[in-house]
ChimeraX commands (.cxc) that place a marker at each C-alpha (Angstrom):
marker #1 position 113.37,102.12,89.06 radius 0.5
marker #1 position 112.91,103.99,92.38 radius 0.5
marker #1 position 110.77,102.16,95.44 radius 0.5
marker #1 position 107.25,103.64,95.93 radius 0.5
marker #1 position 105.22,103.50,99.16 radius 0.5
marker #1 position 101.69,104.36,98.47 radius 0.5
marker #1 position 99.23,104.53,101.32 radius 0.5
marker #1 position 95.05,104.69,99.99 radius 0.5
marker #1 position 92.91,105.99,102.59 radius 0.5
marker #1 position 88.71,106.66,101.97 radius 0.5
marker #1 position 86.98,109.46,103.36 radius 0.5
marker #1 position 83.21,108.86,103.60 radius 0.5
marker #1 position 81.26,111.89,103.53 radius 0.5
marker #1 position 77.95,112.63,105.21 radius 0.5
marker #1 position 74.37,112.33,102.16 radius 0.5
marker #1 position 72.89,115.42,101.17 radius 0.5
marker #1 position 69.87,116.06,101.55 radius 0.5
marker #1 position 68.84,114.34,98.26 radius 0.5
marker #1 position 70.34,111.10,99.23 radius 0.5
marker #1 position 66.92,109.02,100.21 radius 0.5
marker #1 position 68.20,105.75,98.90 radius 0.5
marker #1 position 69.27,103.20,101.97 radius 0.5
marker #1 position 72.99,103.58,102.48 radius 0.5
marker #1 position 74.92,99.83,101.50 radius 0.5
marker #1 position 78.50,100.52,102.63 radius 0.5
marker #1 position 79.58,100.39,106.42 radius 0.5
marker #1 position 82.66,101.22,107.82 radius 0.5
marker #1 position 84.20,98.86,109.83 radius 0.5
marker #1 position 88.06,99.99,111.53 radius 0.5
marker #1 position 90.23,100.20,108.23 radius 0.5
marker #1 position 87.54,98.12,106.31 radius 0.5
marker #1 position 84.82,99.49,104.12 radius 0.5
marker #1 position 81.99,96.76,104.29 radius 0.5
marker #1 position 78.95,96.28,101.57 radius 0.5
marker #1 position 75.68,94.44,102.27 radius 0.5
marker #1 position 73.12,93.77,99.47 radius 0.5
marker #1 position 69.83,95.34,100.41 radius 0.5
marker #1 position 67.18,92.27,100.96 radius 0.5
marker #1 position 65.89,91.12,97.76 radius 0.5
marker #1 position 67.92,92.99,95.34 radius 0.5
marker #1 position 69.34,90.64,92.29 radius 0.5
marker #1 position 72.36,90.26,90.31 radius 0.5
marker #1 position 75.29,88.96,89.80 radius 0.5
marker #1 position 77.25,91.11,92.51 radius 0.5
marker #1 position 77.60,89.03,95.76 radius 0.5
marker #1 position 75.80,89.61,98.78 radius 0.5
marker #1 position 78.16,90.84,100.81 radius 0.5
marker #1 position 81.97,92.62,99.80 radius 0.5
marker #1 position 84.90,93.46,102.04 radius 0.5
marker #1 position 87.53,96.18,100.73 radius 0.5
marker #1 position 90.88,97.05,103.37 radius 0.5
marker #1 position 92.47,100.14,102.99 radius 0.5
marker #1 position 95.34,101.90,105.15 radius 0.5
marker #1 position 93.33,103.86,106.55 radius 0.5
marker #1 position 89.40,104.43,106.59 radius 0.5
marker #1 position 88.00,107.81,107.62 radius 0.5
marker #1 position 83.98,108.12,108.46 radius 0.5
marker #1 position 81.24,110.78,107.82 radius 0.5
marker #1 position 82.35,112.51,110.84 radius 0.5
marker #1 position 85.96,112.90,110.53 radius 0.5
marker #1 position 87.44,116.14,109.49 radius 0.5
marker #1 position 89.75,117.10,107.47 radius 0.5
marker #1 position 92.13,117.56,110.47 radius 0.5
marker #1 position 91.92,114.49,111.35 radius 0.5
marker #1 position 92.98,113.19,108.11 radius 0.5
marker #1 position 95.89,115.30,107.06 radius 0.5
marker #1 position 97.32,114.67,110.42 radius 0.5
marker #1 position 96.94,110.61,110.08 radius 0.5
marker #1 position 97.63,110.66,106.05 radius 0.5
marker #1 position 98.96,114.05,104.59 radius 0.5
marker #1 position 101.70,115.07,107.05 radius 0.5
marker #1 position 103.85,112.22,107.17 radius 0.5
marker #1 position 104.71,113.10,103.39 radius 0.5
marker #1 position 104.80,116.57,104.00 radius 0.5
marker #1 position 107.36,115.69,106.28 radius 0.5
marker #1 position 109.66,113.49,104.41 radius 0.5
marker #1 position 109.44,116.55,101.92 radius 0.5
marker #1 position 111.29,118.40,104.50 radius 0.5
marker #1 position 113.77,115.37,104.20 radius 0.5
marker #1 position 114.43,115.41,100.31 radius 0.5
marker #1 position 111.85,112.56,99.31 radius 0.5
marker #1 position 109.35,113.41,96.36 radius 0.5
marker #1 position 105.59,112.75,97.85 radius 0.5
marker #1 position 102.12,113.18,96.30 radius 0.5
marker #1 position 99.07,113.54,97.64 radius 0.5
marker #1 position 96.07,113.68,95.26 radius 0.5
marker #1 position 92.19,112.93,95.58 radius 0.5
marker #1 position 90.54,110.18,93.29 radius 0.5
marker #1 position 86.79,109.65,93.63 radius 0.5
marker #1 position 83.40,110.44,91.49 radius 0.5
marker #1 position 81.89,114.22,90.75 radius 0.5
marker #1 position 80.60,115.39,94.48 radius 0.5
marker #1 position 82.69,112.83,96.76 radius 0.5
marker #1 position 84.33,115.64,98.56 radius 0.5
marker #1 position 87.51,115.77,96.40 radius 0.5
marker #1 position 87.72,119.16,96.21 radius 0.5
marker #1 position 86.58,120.27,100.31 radius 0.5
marker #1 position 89.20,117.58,101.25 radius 0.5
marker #1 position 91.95,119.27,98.85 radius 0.5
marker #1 position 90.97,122.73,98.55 radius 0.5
marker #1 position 88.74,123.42,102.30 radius 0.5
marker #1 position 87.56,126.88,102.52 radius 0.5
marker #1 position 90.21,129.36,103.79 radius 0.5
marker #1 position 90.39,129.92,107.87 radius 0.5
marker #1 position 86.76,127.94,108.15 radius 0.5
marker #1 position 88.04,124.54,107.22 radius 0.5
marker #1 position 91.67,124.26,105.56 radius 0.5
marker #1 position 91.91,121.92,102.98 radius 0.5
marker #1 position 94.81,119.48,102.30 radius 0.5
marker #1 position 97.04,122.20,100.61 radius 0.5
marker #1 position 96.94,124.96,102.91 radius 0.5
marker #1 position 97.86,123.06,106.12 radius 0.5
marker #1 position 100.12,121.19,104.15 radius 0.5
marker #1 position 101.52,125.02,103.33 radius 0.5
marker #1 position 101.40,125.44,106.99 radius 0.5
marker #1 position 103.40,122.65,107.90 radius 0.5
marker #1 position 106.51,123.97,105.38 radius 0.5
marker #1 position 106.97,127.28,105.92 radius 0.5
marker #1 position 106.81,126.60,109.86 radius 0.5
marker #1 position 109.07,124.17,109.26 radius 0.5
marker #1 position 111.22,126.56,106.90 radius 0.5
marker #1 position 110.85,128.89,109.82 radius 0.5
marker #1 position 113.17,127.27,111.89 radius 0.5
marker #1 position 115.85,126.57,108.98 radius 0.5
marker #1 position 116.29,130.21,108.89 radius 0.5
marker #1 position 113.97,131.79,105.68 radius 0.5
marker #1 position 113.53,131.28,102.51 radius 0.5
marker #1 position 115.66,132.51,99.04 radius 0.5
marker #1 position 113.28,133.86,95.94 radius 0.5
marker #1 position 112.29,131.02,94.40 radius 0.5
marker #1 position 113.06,130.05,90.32 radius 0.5
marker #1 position 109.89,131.42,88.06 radius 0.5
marker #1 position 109.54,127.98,86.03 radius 0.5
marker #1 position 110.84,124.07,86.85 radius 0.5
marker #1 position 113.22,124.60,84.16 radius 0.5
marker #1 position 115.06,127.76,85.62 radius 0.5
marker #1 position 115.14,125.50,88.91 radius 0.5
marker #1 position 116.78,122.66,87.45 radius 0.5
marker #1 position 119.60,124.89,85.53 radius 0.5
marker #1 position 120.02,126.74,88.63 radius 0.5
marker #1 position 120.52,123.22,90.86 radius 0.5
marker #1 position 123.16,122.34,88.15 radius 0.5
marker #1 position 124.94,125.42,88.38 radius 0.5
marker #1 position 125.21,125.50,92.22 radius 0.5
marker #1 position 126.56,121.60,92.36 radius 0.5
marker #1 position 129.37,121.97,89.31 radius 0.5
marker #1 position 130.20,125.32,91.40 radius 0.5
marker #1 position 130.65,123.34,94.60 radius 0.5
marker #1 position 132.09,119.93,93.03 radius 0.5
marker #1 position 128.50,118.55,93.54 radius 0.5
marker #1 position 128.72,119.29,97.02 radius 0.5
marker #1 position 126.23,121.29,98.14 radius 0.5
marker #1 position 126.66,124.93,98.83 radius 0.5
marker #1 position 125.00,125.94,102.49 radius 0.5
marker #1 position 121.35,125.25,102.49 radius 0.5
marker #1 position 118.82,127.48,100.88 radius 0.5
marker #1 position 115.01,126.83,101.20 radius 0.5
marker #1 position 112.48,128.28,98.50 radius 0.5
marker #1 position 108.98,127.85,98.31 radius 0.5
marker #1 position 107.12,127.85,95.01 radius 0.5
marker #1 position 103.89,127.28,93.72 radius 0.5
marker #1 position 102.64,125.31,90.35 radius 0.5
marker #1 position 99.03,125.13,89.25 radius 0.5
marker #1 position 99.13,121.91,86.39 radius 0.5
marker #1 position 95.88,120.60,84.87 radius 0.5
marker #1 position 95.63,117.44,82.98 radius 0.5
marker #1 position 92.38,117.35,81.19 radius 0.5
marker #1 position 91.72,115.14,77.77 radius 0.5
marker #1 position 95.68,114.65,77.78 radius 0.5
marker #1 position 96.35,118.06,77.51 radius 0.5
marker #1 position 98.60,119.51,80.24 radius 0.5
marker #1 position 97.51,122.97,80.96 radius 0.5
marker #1 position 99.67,125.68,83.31 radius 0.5
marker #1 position 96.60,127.62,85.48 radius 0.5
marker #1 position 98.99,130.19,86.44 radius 0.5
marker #1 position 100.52,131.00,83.47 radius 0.5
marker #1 position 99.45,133.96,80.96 radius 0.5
marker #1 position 95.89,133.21,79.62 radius 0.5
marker #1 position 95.63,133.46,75.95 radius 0.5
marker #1 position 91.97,133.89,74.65 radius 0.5
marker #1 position 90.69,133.54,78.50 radius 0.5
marker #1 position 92.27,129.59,79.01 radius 0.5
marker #1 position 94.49,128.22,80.48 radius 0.5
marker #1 position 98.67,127.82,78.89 radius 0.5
marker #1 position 98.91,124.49,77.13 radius 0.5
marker #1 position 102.58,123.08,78.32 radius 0.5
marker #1 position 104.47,119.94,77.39 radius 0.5
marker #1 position 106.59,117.04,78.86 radius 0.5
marker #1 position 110.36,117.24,78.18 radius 0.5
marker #1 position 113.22,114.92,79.01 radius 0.5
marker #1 position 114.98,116.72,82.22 radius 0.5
marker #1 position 118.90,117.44,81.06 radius 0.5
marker #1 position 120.03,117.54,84.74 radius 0.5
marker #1 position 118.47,114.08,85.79 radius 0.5
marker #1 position 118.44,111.36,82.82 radius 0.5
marker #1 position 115.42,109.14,82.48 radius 0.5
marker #1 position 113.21,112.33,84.40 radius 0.5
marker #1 position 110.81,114.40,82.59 radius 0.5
marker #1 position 109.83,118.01,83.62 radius 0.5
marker #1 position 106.87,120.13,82.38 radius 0.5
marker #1 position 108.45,122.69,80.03 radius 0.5
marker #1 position 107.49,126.02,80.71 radius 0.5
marker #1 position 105.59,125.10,84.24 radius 0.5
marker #1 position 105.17,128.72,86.09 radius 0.5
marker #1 position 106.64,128.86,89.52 radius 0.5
marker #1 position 104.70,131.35,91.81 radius 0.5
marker #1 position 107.37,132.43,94.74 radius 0.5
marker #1 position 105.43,132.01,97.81 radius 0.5
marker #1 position 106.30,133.55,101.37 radius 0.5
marker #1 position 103.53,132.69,103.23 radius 0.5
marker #1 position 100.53,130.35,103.32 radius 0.5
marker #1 position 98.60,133.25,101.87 radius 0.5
marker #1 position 100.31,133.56,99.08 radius 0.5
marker #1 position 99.42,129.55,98.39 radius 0.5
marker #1 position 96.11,130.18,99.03 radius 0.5
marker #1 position 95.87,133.03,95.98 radius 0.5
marker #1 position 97.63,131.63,93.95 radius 0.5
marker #1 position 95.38,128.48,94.30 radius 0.5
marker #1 position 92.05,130.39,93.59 radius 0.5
marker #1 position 93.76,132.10,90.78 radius 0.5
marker #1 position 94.21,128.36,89.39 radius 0.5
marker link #1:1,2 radius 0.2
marker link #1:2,3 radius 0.2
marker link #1:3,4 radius 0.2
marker link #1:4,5 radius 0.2
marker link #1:5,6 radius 0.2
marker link #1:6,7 radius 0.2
marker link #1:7,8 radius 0.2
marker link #1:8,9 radius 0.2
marker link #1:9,10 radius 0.2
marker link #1:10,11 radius 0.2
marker link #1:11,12 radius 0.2
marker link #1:12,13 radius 0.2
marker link #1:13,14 radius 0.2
marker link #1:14,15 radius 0.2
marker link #1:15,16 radius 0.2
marker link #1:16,17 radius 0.2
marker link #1:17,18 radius 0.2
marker link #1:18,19 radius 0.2
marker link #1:19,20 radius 0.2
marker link #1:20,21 radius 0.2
marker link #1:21,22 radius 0.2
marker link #1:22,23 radius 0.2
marker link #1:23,24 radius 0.2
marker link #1:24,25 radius 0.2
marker link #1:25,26 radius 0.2
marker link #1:26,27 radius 0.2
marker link #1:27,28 radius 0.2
marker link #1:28,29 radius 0.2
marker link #1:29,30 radius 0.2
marker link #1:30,31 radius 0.2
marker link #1:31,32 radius 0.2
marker link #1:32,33 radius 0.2
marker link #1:33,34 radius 0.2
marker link #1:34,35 radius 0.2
marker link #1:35,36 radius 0.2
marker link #1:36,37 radius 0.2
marker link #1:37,38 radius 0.2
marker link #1:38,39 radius 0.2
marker link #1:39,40 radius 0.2
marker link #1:40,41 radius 0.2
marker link #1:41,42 radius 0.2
marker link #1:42,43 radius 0.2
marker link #1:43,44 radius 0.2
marker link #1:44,45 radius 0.2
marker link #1:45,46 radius 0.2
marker link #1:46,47 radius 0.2
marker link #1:47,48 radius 0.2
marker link #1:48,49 radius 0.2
marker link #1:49,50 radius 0.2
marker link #1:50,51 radius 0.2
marker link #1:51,52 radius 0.2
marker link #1:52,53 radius 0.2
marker link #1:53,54 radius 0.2
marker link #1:54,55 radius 0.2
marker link #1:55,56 radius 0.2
marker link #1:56,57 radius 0.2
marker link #1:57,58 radius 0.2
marker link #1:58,59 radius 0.2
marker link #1:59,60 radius 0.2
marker link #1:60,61 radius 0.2
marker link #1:61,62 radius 0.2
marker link #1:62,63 radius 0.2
marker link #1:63,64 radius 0.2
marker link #1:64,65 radius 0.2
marker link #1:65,66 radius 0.2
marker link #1:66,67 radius 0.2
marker link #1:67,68 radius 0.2
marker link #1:68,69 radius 0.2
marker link #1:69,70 radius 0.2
marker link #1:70,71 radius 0.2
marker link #1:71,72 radius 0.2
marker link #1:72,73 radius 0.2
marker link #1:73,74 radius 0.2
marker link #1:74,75 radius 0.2
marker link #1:75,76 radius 0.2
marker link #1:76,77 radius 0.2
marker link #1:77,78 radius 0.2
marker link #1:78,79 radius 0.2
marker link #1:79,80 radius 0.2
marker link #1:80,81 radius 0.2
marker link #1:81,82 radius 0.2
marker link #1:82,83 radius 0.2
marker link #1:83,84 radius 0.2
marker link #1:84,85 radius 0.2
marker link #1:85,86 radius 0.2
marker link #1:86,87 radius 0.2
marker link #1:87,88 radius 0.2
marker link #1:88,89 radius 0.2
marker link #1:89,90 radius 0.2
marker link #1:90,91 radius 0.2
marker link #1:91,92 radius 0.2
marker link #1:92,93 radius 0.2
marker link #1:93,94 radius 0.2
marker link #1:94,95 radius 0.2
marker link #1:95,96 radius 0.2
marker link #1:96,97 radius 0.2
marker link #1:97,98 radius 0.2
marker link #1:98,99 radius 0.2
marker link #1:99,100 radius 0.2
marker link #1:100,101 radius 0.2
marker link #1:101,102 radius 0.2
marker link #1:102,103 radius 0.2
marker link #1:103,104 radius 0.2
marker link #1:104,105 radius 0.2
marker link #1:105,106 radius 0.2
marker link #1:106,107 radius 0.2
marker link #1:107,108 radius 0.2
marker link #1:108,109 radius 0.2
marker link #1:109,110 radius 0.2
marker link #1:110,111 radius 0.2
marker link #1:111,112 radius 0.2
marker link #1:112,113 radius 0.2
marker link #1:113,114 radius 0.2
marker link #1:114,115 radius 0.2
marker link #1:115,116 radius 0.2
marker link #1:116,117 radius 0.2
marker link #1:117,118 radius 0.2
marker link #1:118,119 radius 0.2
marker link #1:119,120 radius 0.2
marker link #1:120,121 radius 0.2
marker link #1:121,122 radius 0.2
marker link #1:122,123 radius 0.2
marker link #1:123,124 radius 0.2
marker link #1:124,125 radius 0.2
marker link #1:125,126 radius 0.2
marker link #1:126,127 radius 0.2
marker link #1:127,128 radius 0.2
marker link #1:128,129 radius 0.2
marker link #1:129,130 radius 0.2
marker link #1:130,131 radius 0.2
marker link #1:131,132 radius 0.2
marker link #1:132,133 radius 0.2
marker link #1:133,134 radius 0.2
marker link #1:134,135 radius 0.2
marker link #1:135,136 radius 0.2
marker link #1:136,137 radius 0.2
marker link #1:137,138 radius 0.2
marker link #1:138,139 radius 0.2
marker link #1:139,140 radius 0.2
marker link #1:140,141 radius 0.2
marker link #1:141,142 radius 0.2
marker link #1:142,143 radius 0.2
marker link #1:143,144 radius 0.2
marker link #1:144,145 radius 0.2
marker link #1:145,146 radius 0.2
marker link #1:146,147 radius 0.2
marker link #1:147,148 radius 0.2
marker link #1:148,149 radius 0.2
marker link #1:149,150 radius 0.2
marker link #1:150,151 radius 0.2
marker link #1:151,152 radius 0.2
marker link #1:152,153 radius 0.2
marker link #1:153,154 radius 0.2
marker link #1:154,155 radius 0.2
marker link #1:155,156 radius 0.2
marker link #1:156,157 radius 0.2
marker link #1:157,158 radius 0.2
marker link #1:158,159 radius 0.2
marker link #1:159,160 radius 0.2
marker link #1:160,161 radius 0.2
marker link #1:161,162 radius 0.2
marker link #1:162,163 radius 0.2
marker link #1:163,164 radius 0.2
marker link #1:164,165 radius 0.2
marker link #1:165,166 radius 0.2
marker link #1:166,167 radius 0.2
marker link #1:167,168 radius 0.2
marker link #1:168,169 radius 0.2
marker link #1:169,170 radius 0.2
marker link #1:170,171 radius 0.2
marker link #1:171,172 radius 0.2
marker link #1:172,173 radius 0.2
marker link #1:173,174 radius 0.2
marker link #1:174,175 radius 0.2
marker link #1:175,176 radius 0.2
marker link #1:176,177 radius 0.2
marker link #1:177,178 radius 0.2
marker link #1:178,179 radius 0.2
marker link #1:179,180 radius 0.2
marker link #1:180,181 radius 0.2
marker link #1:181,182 radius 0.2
marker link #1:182,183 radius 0.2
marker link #1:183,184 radius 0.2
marker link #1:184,185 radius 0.2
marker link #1:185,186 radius 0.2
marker link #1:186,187 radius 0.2
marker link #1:187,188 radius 0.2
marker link #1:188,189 radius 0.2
marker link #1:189,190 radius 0.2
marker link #1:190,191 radius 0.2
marker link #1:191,192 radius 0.2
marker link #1:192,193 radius 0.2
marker link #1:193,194 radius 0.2
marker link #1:194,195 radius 0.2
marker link #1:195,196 radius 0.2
marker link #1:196,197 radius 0.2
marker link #1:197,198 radius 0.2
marker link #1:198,199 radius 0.2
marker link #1:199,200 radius 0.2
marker link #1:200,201 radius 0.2
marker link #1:201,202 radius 0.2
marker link #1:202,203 radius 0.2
marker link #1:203,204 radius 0.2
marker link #1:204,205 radius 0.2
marker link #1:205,206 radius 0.2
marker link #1:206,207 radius 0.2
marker link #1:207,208 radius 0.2
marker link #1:208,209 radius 0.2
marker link #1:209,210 radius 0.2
marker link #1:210,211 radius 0.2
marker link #1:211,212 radius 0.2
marker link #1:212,213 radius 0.2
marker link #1:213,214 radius 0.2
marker link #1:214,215 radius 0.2
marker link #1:215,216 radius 0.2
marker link #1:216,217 radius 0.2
marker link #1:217,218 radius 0.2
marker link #1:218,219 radius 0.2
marker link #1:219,220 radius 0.2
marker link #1:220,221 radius 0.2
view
Protein backbone atom coordinates (compact mmCIF):
# COMPACT_ATOMS: atom_id res chain seq x y z
CA UNK A 1 0.00 0.00 0.00
CA UNK A 2 1.22 3.41 -1.28
CA UNK A 3 1.81 6.49 1.45
CA UNK A 4 -0.94 9.19 1.31
CA UNK A 5 -0.54 12.81 2.43
CA UNK A 6 -3.85 14.40 2.76
CA UNK A 7 -4.09 18.04 3.71
CA UNK A 8 -8.14 19.29 4.85
CA UNK A 9 -8.51 22.87 4.60
CA UNK A 10 -12.26 24.83 5.34
CA UNK A 11 -13.38 27.65 3.44
CA UNK A 12 -16.01 29.69 5.30
CA UNK A 13 -18.22 31.54 3.12
CA UNK A 14 -19.92 34.86 3.71
CA UNK A 15 -24.44 34.28 4.92
CA UNK A 16 -26.85 35.14 2.43
CA UNK A 17 -29.09 37.26 2.90
CA UNK A 18 -31.47 34.72 4.54
CA UNK A 19 -29.03 33.79 7.15
CA UNK A 20 -30.63 35.83 10.36
CA UNK A 21 -29.71 33.20 12.86
CA UNK A 22 -26.50 34.36 15.17
CA UNK A 23 -23.40 32.87 13.61
CA UNK A 24 -21.68 30.01 16.37
CA UNK A 25 -18.40 29.16 14.62
CA UNK A 26 -15.27 31.56 14.73
CA UNK A 27 -12.24 31.25 13.04
CA UNK A 28 -9.33 31.36 14.92
CA UNK A 29 -5.59 30.94 12.72
CA UNK A 30 -5.94 27.20 11.46
CA UNK A 31 -8.71 26.56 14.14
CA UNK A 32 -12.41 26.66 13.58
CA UNK A 33 -13.90 27.57 17.10
CA UNK A 34 -17.76 26.91 18.34
CA UNK A 35 -19.46 28.73 21.23
CA UNK A 36 -22.96 27.69 22.46
CA UNK A 37 -25.28 30.65 22.19
CA UNK A 38 -26.32 31.67 26.02
CA UNK A 39 -28.97 29.50 27.22
CA UNK A 40 -29.27 27.00 24.56
CA UNK A 41 -29.49 23.16 25.99
CA UNK A 42 -28.26 19.85 25.13
CA UNK A 43 -26.02 17.50 25.31
CA UNK A 44 -23.37 19.19 22.89
CA UNK A 45 -20.69 21.01 25.02
CA UNK A 46 -20.40 24.55 25.38
CA UNK A 47 -17.63 25.23 23.62
CA UNK A 48 -15.69 22.86 20.57
CA UNK A 49 -12.28 23.30 18.99
CA UNK A 50 -11.63 21.59 15.44
CA UNK A 51 -7.66 22.12 13.74
CA UNK A 52 -7.33 21.81 10.26
CA UNK A 53 -4.21 22.47 7.85
CA UNK A 54 -5.36 25.21 6.83
CA UNK A 55 -8.49 27.51 7.63
CA UNK A 56 -9.69 30.02 5.05
CA UNK A 57 -12.35 32.95 6.20
CA UNK A 58 -15.42 34.65 4.58
CA UNK A 59 -13.14 36.93 2.87
CA UNK A 60 -10.63 34.85 1.25
CA UNK A 61 -10.82 34.11 -2.38
CA UNK A 62 -10.45 31.53 -4.26
CA UNK A 63 -6.92 32.75 -5.21
CA UNK A 64 -5.89 32.72 -2.19
CA UNK A 65 -6.73 29.21 -1.64
CA UNK A 66 -5.58 27.38 -4.69
CA UNK A 67 -2.33 29.11 -4.27
CA UNK A 68 -1.93 27.93 -0.38
CA UNK A 69 -3.83 24.36 -1.04
CA UNK A 70 -4.42 23.42 -4.80
CA UNK A 71 -1.06 24.19 -6.45
CA UNK A 72 1.29 22.33 -4.50
CA UNK A 73 -0.50 19.10 -5.98
CA UNK A 74 -0.82 20.50 -9.20
CA UNK A 75 2.71 20.69 -9.02
CA UNK A 76 3.84 17.35 -7.92
CA UNK A 77 1.52 16.33 -10.95
CA UNK A 78 4.08 17.89 -13.06
CA UNK A 79 6.48 15.48 -11.10
CA UNK A 80 4.65 12.04 -11.72
CA UNK A 81 2.69 11.85 -8.28
CA UNK A 82 -1.19 11.09 -8.51
CA UNK A 83 -3.06 14.12 -6.47
CA UNK A 84 -6.75 14.89 -5.84
CA UNK A 85 -8.38 17.70 -5.02
CA UNK A 86 -12.15 17.46 -4.36
CA UNK A 87 -14.78 19.60 -2.31
CA UNK A 88 -16.83 17.91 0.60
CA UNK A 89 -19.39 20.06 2.40
CA UNK A 90 -23.46 20.40 2.61
CA UNK A 91 -25.89 21.67 -0.49
CA UNK A 92 -24.91 25.66 -0.79
CA UNK A 93 -21.37 25.64 1.12
CA UNK A 94 -19.64 26.96 -1.90
CA UNK A 95 -18.52 23.56 -3.30
CA UNK A 96 -19.21 24.23 -6.56
CA UNK A 97 -17.87 28.42 -6.83
CA UNK A 98 -14.71 27.01 -5.12
CA UNK A 99 -14.40 24.08 -7.86
CA UNK A 100 -16.09 25.32 -10.79
CA UNK A 101 -15.71 29.70 -10.32
CA UNK A 102 -17.25 31.47 -13.14
CA UNK A 103 -14.98 31.74 -16.24
CA UNK A 104 -12.53 35.04 -16.44
CA UNK A 105 -14.72 36.67 -13.33
CA UNK A 106 -13.55 34.30 -10.66
CA UNK A 107 -11.68 30.95 -11.79
CA UNK A 108 -12.53 28.12 -9.93
CA UNK A 109 -10.18 25.34 -8.69
CA UNK A 110 -10.06 23.54 -12.16
CA UNK A 111 -9.37 26.19 -14.49
CA UNK A 112 -6.32 27.72 -12.72
CA UNK A 113 -5.35 24.42 -11.92
CA UNK A 114 -5.60 24.07 -16.05
CA UNK A 115 -3.59 27.16 -16.06
CA UNK A 116 -0.90 26.03 -14.04
CA UNK A 117 -0.29 22.71 -16.58
CA UNK A 118 -0.34 23.81 -19.77
CA UNK A 119 2.04 26.84 -18.71
CA UNK A 120 3.96 24.47 -17.26
CA UNK A 121 3.68 22.09 -20.45
CA UNK A 122 4.63 25.26 -22.23
CA UNK A 123 8.01 25.21 -21.30
CA UNK A 124 8.49 21.26 -21.83
CA UNK A 125 7.98 21.95 -25.40
CA UNK A 126 3.92 21.09 -26.39
CA UNK A 127 1.80 18.67 -26.07
CA UNK A 128 1.10 15.10 -28.27
CA UNK A 129 -2.88 14.28 -29.02
CA UNK A 130 -3.96 12.81 -26.17
CA UNK A 131 -5.59 8.88 -25.91
CA UNK A 132 -9.68 9.17 -26.33
CA UNK A 133 -10.42 6.79 -23.18
CA UNK A 134 -8.07 5.67 -19.89
CA UNK A 135 -7.96 2.39 -21.44
CA UNK A 136 -6.36 3.43 -24.89
CA UNK A 137 -3.84 5.38 -22.49
CA UNK A 138 -2.83 2.55 -20.53
CA UNK A 139 -2.29 0.12 -23.75
CA UNK A 140 -0.52 2.87 -25.33
CA UNK A 141 1.97 3.39 -22.00
CA UNK A 142 2.58 -0.43 -22.33
CA UNK A 143 3.41 -0.35 -25.79
CA UNK A 144 5.90 2.58 -25.59
CA UNK A 145 7.88 0.89 -22.39
CA UNK A 146 8.14 -2.95 -23.98
CA UNK A 147 9.29 -0.82 -27.20
CA UNK A 148 11.99 0.94 -25.19
CA UNK A 149 12.91 -2.02 -22.64
CA UNK A 150 10.74 -0.06 -20.08
CA UNK A 151 12.84 2.79 -20.52
CA UNK A 152 11.15 5.58 -21.44
CA UNK A 153 11.10 6.89 -24.93
CA UNK A 154 11.79 10.98 -24.96
CA UNK A 155 9.13 12.76 -23.08
CA UNK A 156 5.73 13.46 -24.46
CA UNK A 157 3.13 15.59 -22.52
CA UNK A 158 -0.75 15.21 -23.28
CA UNK A 159 -3.47 16.83 -21.71
CA UNK A 160 -6.88 15.21 -21.39
CA UNK A 161 -10.02 15.77 -19.89
CA UNK A 162 -12.57 13.22 -17.94
CA UNK A 163 -15.97 14.25 -16.65
CA UNK A 164 -16.90 11.03 -13.94
CA UNK A 165 -20.03 11.21 -11.76
CA UNK A 166 -20.66 8.97 -8.89
CA UNK A 167 -24.22 9.27 -7.88
CA UNK A 168 -26.29 6.30 -5.91
CA UNK A 169 -23.13 4.03 -6.79
CA UNK A 170 -23.52 4.40 -10.24
CA UNK A 171 -20.46 5.75 -12.10
CA UNK A 172 -21.63 7.88 -14.89
CA UNK A 173 -19.15 9.33 -17.94
CA UNK A 174 -20.64 13.24 -18.51
CA UNK A 175 -18.79 13.43 -21.63
CA UNK A 176 -19.56 10.46 -23.20
CA UNK A 177 -22.54 9.86 -25.84
CA UNK A 178 -25.92 10.51 -24.06
CA UNK A 179 -28.37 7.79 -24.55
CA UNK A 180 -32.06 8.86 -23.84
CA UNK A 181 -30.67 12.52 -22.71
CA UNK A 182 -28.28 10.97 -19.50
CA UNK A 183 -25.39 10.57 -18.83
CA UNK A 184 -23.03 6.94 -20.03
CA UNK A 185 -23.17 4.49 -17.16
CA UNK A 186 -19.33 3.07 -16.97
CA UNK A 187 -17.74 0.44 -14.76
CA UNK A 188 -14.59 -0.33 -12.62
CA UNK A 189 -12.14 -2.85 -14.16
CA UNK A 190 -8.94 -4.38 -12.88
CA UNK A 191 -6.05 -2.27 -14.86
CA UNK A 192 -3.88 -5.11 -16.97
CA UNK A 193 -0.83 -2.78 -17.09
CA UNK A 194 -0.65 -2.05 -13.23
CA UNK A 195 -1.85 -5.14 -10.96
CA UNK A 196 -3.89 -4.40 -7.89
CA UNK A 197 -5.15 -0.80 -9.94
CA UNK A 198 -8.53 -0.37 -11.23
CA UNK A 199 -9.46 1.97 -14.18
CA UNK A 200 -12.95 3.17 -15.28
CA UNK A 201 -13.69 1.15 -18.44
CA UNK A 202 -14.75 3.13 -21.16
CA UNK A 203 -13.90 6.71 -19.32
CA UNK A 204 -13.92 9.41 -22.39
CA UNK A 205 -10.76 11.38 -22.69
CA UNK A 206 -11.43 14.94 -24.15
CA UNK A 207 -7.86 16.12 -25.79
CA UNK A 208 -7.42 19.50 -24.45
CA UNK A 209 -4.95 22.28 -25.85
CA UNK A 210 -5.78 25.02 -23.93
CA UNK A 211 -7.53 26.07 -20.71
CA UNK A 212 -10.52 26.76 -22.91
CA UNK A 213 -10.94 23.70 -24.04
CA UNK A 214 -11.17 22.52 -20.05
CA UNK A 215 -13.47 24.99 -19.45
CA UNK A 216 -16.10 23.48 -22.34
CA UNK A 217 -15.66 20.53 -21.82
CA UNK A 218 -16.49 21.15 -18.07
CA UNK A 219 -19.89 22.91 -18.79
CA UNK A 220 -20.64 20.23 -21.24
CA UNK A 221 -20.31 17.85 -18.03
Amino acid sequence: VGLCNLTVCLRVRPLLSSETKPVLWNVDGNLLRYTAAEGEEGSRPKTEVHPFNHVFGKESSTDELYSTVCRPAVSLVTQGINCAIFAYGATCSGKTFTIGGKHLISPGVIELAAGDLFQFVQTQGGTTPAPATEAAAEEEESSKKDAAGDMPVGQHWGISVSYLELYNEQLSDLLGSPKEGGAVPVGLRDDPFHPGHVIVDGLTRSEARCVADVVAAQRMG
